[in-house]
Each structure stands twice: as structure tokens, then as C-alpha cells.
C-alpha positions as CSV (number, residue, x, y, z in Angstrom):
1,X,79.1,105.4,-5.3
2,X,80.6,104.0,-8.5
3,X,79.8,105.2,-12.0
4,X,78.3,102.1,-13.4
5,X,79.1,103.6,-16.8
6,X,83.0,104.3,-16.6
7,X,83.6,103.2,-12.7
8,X,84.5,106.6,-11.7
9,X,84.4,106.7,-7.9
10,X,83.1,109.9,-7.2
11,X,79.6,110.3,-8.1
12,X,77.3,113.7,-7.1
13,X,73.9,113.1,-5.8
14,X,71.7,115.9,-8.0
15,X,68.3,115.1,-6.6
16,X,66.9,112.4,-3.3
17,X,63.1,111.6,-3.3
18,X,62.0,109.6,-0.4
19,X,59.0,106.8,-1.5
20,X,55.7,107.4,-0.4
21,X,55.6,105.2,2.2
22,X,59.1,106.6,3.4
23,X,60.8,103.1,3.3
24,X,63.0,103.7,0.2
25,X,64.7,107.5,-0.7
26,X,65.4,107.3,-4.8
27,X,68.6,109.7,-5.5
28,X,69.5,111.1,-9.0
29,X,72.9,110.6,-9.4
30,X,75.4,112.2,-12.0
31,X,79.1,111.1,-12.9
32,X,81.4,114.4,-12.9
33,X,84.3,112.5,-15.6
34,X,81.9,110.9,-18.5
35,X,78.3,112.8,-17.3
36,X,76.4,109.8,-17.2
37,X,73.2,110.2,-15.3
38,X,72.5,107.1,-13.0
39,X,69.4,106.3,-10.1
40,X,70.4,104.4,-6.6
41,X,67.6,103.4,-4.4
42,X,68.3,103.6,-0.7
43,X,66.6,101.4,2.3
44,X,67.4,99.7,5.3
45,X,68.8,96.3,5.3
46,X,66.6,94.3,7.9
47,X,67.4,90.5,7.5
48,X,65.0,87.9,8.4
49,X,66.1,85.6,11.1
50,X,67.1,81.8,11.0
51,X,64.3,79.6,11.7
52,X,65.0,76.9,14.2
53,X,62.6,74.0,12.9
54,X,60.4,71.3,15.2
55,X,63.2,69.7,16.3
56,X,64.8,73.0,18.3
57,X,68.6,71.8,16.8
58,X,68.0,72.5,12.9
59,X,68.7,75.7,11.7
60,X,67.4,76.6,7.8
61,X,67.3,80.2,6.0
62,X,64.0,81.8,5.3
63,X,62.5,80.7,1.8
64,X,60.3,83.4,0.5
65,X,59.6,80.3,-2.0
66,X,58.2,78.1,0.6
67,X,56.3,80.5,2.7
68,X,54.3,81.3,-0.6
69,X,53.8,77.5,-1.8
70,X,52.4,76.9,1.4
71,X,49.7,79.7,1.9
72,X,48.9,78.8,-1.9
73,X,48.6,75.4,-1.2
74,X,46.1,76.4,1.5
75,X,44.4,79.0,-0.6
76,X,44.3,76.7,-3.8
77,X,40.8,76.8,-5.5
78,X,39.8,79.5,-3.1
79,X,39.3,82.7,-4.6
80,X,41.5,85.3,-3.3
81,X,43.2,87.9,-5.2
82,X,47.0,87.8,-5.9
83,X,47.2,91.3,-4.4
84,X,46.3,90.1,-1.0
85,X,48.0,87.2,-0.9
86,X,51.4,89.4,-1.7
87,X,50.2,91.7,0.8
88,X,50.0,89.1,3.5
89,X,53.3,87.9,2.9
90,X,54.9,91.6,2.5
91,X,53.0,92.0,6.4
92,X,54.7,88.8,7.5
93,X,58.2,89.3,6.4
94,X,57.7,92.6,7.7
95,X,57.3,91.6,11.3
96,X,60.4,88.6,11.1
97,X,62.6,91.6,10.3
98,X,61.2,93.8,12.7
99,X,62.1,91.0,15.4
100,X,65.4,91.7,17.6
101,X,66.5,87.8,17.4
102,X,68.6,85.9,14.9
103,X,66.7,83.3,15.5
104,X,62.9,82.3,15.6
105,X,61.1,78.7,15.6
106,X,59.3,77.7,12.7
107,X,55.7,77.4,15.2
108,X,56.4,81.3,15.2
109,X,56.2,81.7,11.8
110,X,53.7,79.3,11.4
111,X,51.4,81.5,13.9
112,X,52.2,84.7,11.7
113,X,50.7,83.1,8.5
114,X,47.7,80.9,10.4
115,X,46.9,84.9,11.3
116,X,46.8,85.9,7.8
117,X,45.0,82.9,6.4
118,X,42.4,83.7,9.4
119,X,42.1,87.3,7.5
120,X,41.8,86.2,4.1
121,X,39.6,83.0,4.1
122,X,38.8,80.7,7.1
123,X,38.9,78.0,4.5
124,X,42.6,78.2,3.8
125,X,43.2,78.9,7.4
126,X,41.7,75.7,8.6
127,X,43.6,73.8,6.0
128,X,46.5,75.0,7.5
129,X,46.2,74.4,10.6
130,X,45.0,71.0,10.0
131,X,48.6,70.5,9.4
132,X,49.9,73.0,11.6
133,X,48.2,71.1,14.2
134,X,48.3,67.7,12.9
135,X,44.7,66.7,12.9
136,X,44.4,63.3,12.7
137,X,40.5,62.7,13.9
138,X,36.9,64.6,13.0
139,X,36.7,66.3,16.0
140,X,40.1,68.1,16.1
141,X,38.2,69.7,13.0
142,X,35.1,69.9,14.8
143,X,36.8,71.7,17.5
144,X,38.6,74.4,15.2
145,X,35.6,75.1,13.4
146,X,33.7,75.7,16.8
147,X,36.9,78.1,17.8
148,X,37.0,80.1,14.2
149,X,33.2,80.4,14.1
150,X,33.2,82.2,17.9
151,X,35.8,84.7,16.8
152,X,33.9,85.1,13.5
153,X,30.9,86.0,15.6
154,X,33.1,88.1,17.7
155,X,34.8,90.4,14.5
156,X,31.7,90.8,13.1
157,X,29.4,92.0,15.7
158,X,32.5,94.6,16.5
């Protein structure tokens, strides 16, 4: 590791703390020629895959960015706390990286986050899925409400 104070090359690790969790190990570092003391923070590098949109032939990066404007957009005027709403999408981009393909469709994604929405507010969940699903009459709402109401019923009597 490089001294990021005179670029020496040859830096000694003096103490390694692992996080809580155990996901990131914080090491104490000091630089034997100017004795500049320095932290490095360690994890694994886990990339999300490509997403492969509607069509099945374009391929576009994951947007952090547009994964959060959309469950907001869902969630807008609904009261759910900041914290859970970072927590859903910490749980989601957790399971993209955990994935063994390079690629995944966007319907996938879209799946992952209709399961959080479920979780924090059935409100926000049918609005997405009112354009997940591209409602276009009453009774595809109708039928969605009937379906979220039943597993409701079902988590709460559990």
C-alpha cells in the first residue's frame, strides 16, 4: 500500500479491526520513511450485474440513482422513514451482487423491489406494480388489491 503522504511503497499494517457486521476489516497503517499514520478499509468487491431491459437485447449498468427515484416515487407522501427505505435498497443491491450472473432482466429487479415495497407499505407497492404491470383498467387494481389483502391476512394471522 502506498503512503498517501510521501508515496512510499512499503507501508506496515500496526493494527486490523474487522466491522461489526464482519463485511469491512479497518487496518491502521504506518509509513516506515516519513511516519505518517494512515487507515485502509478492506471489503470484497461484488459488482452488480448488467440488467438486460424489456426488450431482452439492451444492456444498461445499474443506477443506484434510478432504483431510489423509483421506490420514492412510489413511496412519495407516504410516510416511511428514510432509514428503511436505505435499508431496502442496501437488502436489494445485496442480493444483485450475491447473484452468480453478469447479467439479470430488469422484471428481476423489478420483483426484488415490488418485495420490499410489499414490506414497507402496500400503498407504494401497488403503485408500483400498477406500472410494473401496466394496469390499464379498474379491475387489474381490483384484482391486486384482492391478492395483497389475502397475503396481508395470511402475515398477520402467522
Amino acid at each position: 500500500m502506498l503512503c498517501p503522504y510521501c508515496g512510499h511503497s512499503d507501508t506496515q499494517v500496526i493494527d486490523s479491526r474487522t466491522s461489526e457486521d464482519g463485511t469491512i476489516v479497518r487496518r491502521r497503517r504506518k509509513c516506515p520513511k516519513c511516519n505518517s499514520r494512515f487507515t485502509t478499509y478492506e471489503k470484497a468487491a461484488l459488482f452488480i450485474p448488467m440488467l438486460i431491459k424489456r426488450d431482452g437485447l439492451t444492456r444498461v449498468p445499474y443506477s443506484q440513482e434510478k432504483l431510489r427515484k423509483s421506490m420514492e416515487l412510489a413511496l412519495r407522501k407516504r410516510h416511511v422513514k428514510a432509514e428503511l427505505i436505505e435499508g431496502a435498497i442496501e437488502r436489494i443491491e445485496r442480493n444483485l451482487k450475491l447473484r452468480k450472473e453478469k447479467e439479470i432482466s430488469t422484471k428481476e429487479v423489478g420483483k426484488l423491489v415490488m418485495s420490499e415495497l410489499r414490506q414497507l407499505d402496500p400503498v407504494a407497492y401497488l403503485r408500483f406494480a400498477s406500472v410494473y404491470f401496466n394496469y390499464s383498467k379498474a379491475e387489474d387494481f381490483a384484482e391486486a388489491l384482492k391478492k395483497l389483502g389475502d397475503t396481508l391476512e395470511v402475515e398477520n394471522k402467522s
